[in-house]
N, C-alpha and C positions, 0 to 999 in steps of 0.2 A: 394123312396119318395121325390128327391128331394135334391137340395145341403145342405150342411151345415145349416144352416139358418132355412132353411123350416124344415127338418129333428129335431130340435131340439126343436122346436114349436107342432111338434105332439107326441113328447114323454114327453113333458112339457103338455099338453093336457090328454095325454092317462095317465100318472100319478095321475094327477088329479082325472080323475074321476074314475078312479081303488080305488086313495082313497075312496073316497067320497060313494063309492059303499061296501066298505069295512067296512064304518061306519052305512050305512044301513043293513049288511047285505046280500048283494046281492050276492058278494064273499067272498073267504076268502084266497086272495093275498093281501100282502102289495105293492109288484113290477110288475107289468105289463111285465118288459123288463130284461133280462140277463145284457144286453147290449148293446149299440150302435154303428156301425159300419154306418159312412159317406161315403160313395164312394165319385171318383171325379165325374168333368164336363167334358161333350163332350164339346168341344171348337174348334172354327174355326178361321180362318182370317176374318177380317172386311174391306170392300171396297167402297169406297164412290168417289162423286163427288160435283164440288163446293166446297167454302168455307164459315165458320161463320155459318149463319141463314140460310145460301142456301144450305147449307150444304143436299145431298142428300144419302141415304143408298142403296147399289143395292147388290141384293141377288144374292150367287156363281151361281145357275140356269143360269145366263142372263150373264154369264160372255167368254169370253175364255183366259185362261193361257197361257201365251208362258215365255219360258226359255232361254237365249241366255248368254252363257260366265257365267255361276251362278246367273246371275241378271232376278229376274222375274218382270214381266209385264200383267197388267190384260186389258182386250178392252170389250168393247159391245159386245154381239152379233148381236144386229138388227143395229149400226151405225158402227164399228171398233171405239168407242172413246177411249181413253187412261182413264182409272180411276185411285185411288190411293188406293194402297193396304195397310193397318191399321195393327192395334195391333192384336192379337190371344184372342179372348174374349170369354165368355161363350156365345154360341149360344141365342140368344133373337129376339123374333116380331121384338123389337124395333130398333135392327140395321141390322136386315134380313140376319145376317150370319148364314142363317138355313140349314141345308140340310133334302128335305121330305123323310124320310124314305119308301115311296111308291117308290118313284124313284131308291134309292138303290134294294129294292126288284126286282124290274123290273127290272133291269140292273143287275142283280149280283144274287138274292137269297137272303132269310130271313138269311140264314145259314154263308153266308160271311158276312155279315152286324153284327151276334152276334159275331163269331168269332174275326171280325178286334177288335171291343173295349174290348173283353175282354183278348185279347192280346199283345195290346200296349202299356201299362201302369202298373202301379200294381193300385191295385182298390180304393186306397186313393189316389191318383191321376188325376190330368185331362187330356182326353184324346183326344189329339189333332185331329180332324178328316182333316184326305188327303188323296186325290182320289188313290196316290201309293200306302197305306197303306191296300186300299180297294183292291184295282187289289192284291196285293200280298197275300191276304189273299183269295183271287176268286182262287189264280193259287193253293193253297194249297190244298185248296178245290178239283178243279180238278184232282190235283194231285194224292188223295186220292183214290177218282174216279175210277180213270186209270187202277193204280197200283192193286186196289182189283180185279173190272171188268176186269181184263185182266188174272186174276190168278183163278178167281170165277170158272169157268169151272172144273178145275182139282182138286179145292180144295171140291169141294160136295161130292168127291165119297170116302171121309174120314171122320172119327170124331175129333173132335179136342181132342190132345193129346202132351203134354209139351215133348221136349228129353231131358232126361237124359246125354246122348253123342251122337258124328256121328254129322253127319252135318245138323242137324235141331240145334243144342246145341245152337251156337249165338244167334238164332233170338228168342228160348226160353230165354233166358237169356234177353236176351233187354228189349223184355215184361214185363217178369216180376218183371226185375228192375224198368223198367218205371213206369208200374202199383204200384208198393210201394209207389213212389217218388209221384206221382200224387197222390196216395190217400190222402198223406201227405200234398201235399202243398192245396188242395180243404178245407179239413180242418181246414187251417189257411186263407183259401180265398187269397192267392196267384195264382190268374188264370192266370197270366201273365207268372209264373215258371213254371205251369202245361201244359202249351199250348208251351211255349219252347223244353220241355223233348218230350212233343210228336212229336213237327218238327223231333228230333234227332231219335226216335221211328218211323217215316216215311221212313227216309234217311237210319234207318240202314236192312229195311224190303223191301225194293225197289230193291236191287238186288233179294236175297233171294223167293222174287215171281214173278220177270222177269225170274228167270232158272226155276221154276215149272210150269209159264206162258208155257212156250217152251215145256214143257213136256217130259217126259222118268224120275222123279224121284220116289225114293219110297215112300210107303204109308208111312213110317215111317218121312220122310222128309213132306210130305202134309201135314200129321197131324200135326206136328209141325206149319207150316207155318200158319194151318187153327188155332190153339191154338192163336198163335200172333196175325193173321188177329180180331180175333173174340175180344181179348182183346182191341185192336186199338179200332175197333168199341165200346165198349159200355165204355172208357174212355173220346169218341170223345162226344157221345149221349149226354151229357146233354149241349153242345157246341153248335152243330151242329145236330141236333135231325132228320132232314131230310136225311141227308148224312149218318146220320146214318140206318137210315130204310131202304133208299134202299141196300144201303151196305150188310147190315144183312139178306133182303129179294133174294139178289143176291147169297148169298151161298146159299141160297136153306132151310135156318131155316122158319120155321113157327113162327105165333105168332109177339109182335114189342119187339124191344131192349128195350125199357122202361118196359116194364112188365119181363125182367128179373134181378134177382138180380145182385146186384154190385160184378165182380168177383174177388178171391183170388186168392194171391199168389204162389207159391210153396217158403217154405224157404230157399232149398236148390238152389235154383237157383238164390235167391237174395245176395247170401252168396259170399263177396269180394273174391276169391281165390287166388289174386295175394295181395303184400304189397312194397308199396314203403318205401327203407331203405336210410339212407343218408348216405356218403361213405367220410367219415373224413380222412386227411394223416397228422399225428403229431399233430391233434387237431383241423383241420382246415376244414372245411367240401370243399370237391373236388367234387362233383355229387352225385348224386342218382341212386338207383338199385332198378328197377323194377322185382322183384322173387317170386315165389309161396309162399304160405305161408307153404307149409308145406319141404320146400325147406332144407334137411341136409347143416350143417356147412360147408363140404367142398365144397359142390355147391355153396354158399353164397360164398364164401372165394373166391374160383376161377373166380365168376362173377364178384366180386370189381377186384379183380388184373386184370380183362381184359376191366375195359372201359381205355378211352383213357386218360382221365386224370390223372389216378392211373399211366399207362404207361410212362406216358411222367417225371413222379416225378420222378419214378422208372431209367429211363434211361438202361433199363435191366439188372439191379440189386435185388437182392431179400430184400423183407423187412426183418426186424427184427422180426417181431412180426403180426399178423394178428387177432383182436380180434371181435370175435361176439358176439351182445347180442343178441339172435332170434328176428325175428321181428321188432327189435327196432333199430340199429343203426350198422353201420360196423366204426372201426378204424384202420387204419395204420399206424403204426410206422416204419420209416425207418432214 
């Protein structure tokens, strides 16, 4: 509804006559509103010519960018004049730093255009609009794309199925770490964190359905891959609600991703299995040890005495002493 300003005017409004309605009769709310959440502003550069009174506003549309040594530079398009490139303001009519969202759509897709702003920034912030910012949120997109429609084939003639172990296990795992984290952070309306975790949830699914792409894996491996693919999809949907349909309609599901519910985790798969310990010698913390958690003492013991910094203390000499608390902390005494 609006920056700051405006936003606080229609809850200073809607209060109002919530009361007023309440004194009637009408309902029977005292508060209208939980609460208020402000997003930021899209904001762009401002570009002008002249000075003073002559001072002219010319819209990025009419412009062309060039880059030279880190120094940019803005011209005409209908003359090459030289303009001057301004402050980062919130987009307004009045100094025509707009970009029409028609023209993004045309160029790019509704789906690139939601994705870039609700990626860029975190949502009480404002959020710089640049044409890189758009292309790299287009390529993501495509990416997406790709990487499904390329796997979609081998992946229909499974049902989607989590692995427990074997080589689907990773890309189960990712999912459905991912999926926690994102449900997490939508909830606090961190779409900038949710949209990160899923770049990492792309990258770490990209090999994983370039080898089923290829084909010769087993069902047990597809099904895995189709479990992650399907979670991707309807994390992405309320993002990219287009990329999402075809996506979801490219496995071969009937029905759209929005009509299905928001899916769960398995726990056992969100479950840290490894624990980093820090690796103290006399007191002094030397490195850390990355071990299972359910890792016995003398596995522990033996993993500190073999990084290299425990080594170099040591000089090949044995400590005196090697004390573990599980989980928590390795010390050396020597």
């Amino acid at each position: 509804i609006g920056g700051i300003e405006h936003a606080i005017l229609h809850l200073l409004y809607s209060r109002f006559f919530t009361r007023a309605m309440r004194e009637t009769g009408h309902v029977d709310v005292k508060e209208p509103f939980k609460g208020l959440f402000t997003q930021g502003m899209v904001v762009h550069e401002t570009y002008s010519r002249g000075e003073g009174t002559a001072r002219e506003w010319v819209p990025p549309a009419d412009l062309r960018i060039e880059e030279t040594d880190g120094t940019r530079r803005a011209f005409l398009l209908s003359s090459g004049e030289e303009v001057k490139i301004g402050s980062i303001e919130k987009m307004s009519k009045s100094k025509k730093n707009v970009v029409d969202p028609d023209d993004i759509i045309a160029s790019y897709g509704a789906d690139t255009a939601r994705f870039f702003v609700l990626s860029d920034s975190p949502p009480d912030r404002d959020v710089i609009w640049s044409e890189s910012g758009v292309e790299g949120a287009n390529r993501f997109v495509q990416r997406v794309w790709r990487i499904i429609g390329e796997a979609a084939e081998e992946l229909k003639s499974v049902r989607p199925k989590p692995a427990a172990e074997g080589e689907g296990l990773a890309a189960s795992k990712a999912a459905h770490k991912t999926l926690k984290a994102v449900q997490e952070d939508l909830d606090k309306l961190a779409f900038n964190k949710a949209i990160a975790r899923i770049y990492e949830l792309v990258n770490a699914l990209a090999g994983p359905l370039a080898d089923v792409a290829a084909g010769g894996k087993s069902d047990d491996v597809k099904a895995a891959a189709r479990d992650a693919v399907e979670i991707l999809i309807r994390i992405i949907a309320p993002m990219t609600p287009h990329l999402a349909e075809e996506c979801w309609s490219a496995l071969g599901n009937e029905g759209l991703v929005a009509e299905t519910p928001w899916p769960t985790f398995v726990p056992s798969l969100v479950e840290e299995n490894d624990v980093v310990m820090p690796v103290q010698v006399n007191g002094k913390k030397r490195g850390e040890l990355t071990i299972a958690r359910d890792a016995d003492q003398d596995a522990v013991r033996a993993a500190a005495l073999a990084l290299d910094a425990v080594k170099s203390l040591l000089a090949g000499g044995e400590p005196k002493k090697v004390i573990v608390v599980p989980q928590r902390i390795v010390n050396i005494v020597v």
